[in-house]
C-alpha positions, 0 to 999 in steps of 0.5 A: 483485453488489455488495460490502459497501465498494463506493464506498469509498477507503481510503488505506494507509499502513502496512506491515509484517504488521497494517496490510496484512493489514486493508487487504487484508481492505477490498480484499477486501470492495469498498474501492478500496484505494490503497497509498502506498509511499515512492519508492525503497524501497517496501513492506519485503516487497517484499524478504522470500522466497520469490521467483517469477519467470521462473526459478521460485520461489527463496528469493534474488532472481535478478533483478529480474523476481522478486517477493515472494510475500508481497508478492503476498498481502498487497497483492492488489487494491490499486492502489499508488502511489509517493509522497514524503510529505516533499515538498509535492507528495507530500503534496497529491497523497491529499487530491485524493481524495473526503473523504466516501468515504476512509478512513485507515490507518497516519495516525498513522504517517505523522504520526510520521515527518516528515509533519505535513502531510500532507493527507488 
């Protein structure tokens, strides 16, 4: 059965608590969601607990098979992708994508923290 967004992409560049609960609420409908995290950091629930890993689920991280549960829930089926958006090439790399079929999420943000060229 076809879902709602189906054929759309949605780029998203948010974090935090809004930003990926409305782009996991897309994903959920269909939307191809594509989550832009920046390299070396990534999303910051990647660090909040509770962890699951090999050892079980732990409030402190043992190693680093463990992952954020809440990073698990609020980024399901999205496809993430590390990208540098203060380099050229960072920038260029979402504008290959479809402009008929893409959306944004978090633009405003990414305009506001050092990339004005960014070409979505």
């Amino acid at each position: 059965m076809k879902q709602h967004l189906e054929g759309i992409r949605v780029i998203d560049l948010t974090a935090y608590l809004s930003g990926p609960y409305a782009s996991m609420n897309l994903a959920a409908m269909g939307a191809e969601v594509i989550k832009i995290e920046r390299p070396g950091v990534g999303d910051p629930c990647r660090w909040n607990p509770p962890f699951a890993g090999p050892h079980g689920v732990s409030f402190e991280r043992k190693d680093d098979t463990d992952i954020s549960i809440l990073y698990l829930k609020r980024n399901r089926n999205k496809k993430s992708i590390f990208l540098d958006l203060q380099k050229e090439e960072g920038q260029r790399a979402p504008g290959a994508a479809d402009r008929e079929k893409r959306y944004r999420i978090g633009e405003l943000y990414a305009r506001c923290h050092g990339s004005p060229g960014l070409q979505l």
